[in-house]
Residue, then its C-alpha position, 0 to 999 in steps of 0.5 A: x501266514x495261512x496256507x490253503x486250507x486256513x484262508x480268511x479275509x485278515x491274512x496272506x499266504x505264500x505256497x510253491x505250487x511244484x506242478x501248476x494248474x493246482x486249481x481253483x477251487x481255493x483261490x480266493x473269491x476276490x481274484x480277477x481271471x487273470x490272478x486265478x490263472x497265476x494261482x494255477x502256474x508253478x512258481x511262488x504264489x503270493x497273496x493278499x487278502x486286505x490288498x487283494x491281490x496275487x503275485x507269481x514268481x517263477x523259479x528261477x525269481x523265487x531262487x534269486x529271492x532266497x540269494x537276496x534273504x541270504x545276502x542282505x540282512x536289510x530285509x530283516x528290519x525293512x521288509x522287501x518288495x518283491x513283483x514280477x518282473x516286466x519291461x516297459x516298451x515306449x512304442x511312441x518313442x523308439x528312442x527311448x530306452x526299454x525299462x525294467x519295472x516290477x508288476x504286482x508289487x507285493x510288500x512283505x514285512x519283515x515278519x512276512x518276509x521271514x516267513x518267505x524266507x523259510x518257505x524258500x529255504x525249506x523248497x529250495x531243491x524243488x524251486x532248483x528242478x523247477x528251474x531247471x525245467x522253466x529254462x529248458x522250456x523257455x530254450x524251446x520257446x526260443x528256438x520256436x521263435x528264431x526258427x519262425x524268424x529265419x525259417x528252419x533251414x536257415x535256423x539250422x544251419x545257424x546251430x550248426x554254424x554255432x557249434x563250430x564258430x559260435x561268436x560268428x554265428x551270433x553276429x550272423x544271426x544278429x545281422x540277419x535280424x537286422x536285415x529282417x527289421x529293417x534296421x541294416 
């Protein structure tokens, strides 16, 4: 695995970048705009010179990635698949169900994947703040969007109503947003 420093057209590597925007200056030359903005956030940047391409994993898939090394041992002869997880939507067909797709499959062998491994293992408290902070922003995020659903008001008094009664105040906001679709 090279690192940073050590790139060369032959190899890979995998890093934890703690704080985002790491910069640019040692991105590979190969890599589109969007892949030079993944090798800016934080998360477990991974990438191939010979398939030029770069995957990021946030923290939490980064944490998930360490559980599966060390409760499965098929990785050891098979390798592993790892991407970043995304849904496919059928706008077309409404009917059809939401599916979970990996994007920017990246193959690690097992020789690879054991290096991933280390890495993890070797990170792991690090990965955990890293977490911890990726879900107190995605909370925030998500309490953004429900306060532009409802409006505030009603946003705020939905949390105050959850405090008391939550699994009432779930199905509110669950029948709010269906008279807000539509779908009442």
């Amino acid at each position: 695995m090279c690192n940073n420093d050590e790139q060369n057209d032959h190899l890979w590597g995998a890093r934890i970048n703690k704080h985002g925007r790491y910069g640019t200056s040692d991105c590979p030359k190969w890599a589109n705009p969007r892949e030079r903005e993944k090798w800016e956030e934080r998360g477990l940047i991974l990438w191939d010179h010979e398939s030029e391409q770069i995957t990021r994993l946030w923290a939490g898939q980064a944490l998930q990635l360490l559980e599966h090394f060390r409760t499965t041992d098929d990785w050891k002869q098979h390798g592993v698949i790892v991407g970043e997880p995304a849904t496919v939507l059928y706008i077309n067909d409404p009917e059809k169900e939401p599916e979970d797709v990996l994007d920017c499959q990246f193959e690690l062998n097992p020789i690879r994947a054991q290096e991933v491994f280390d890495l993890l293992q070797k990170n792991e408290a690090t990965l955990e703040e890293m977490n911890e902070r990726e879900e107190e922003e995605r909370s925030r995020a998500l309490n953004n969007c429900y306060k532009i659903l409802f409006g505030e008001e009603v946003w705020d008094k939905l949390a105050r109503f959850y405090e008391v009664q939550p699994e009432e105040a779930i199905k509110a906001a669950q029948e709010l947003l269906a008279i807000r679709f539509g779908k009442s």
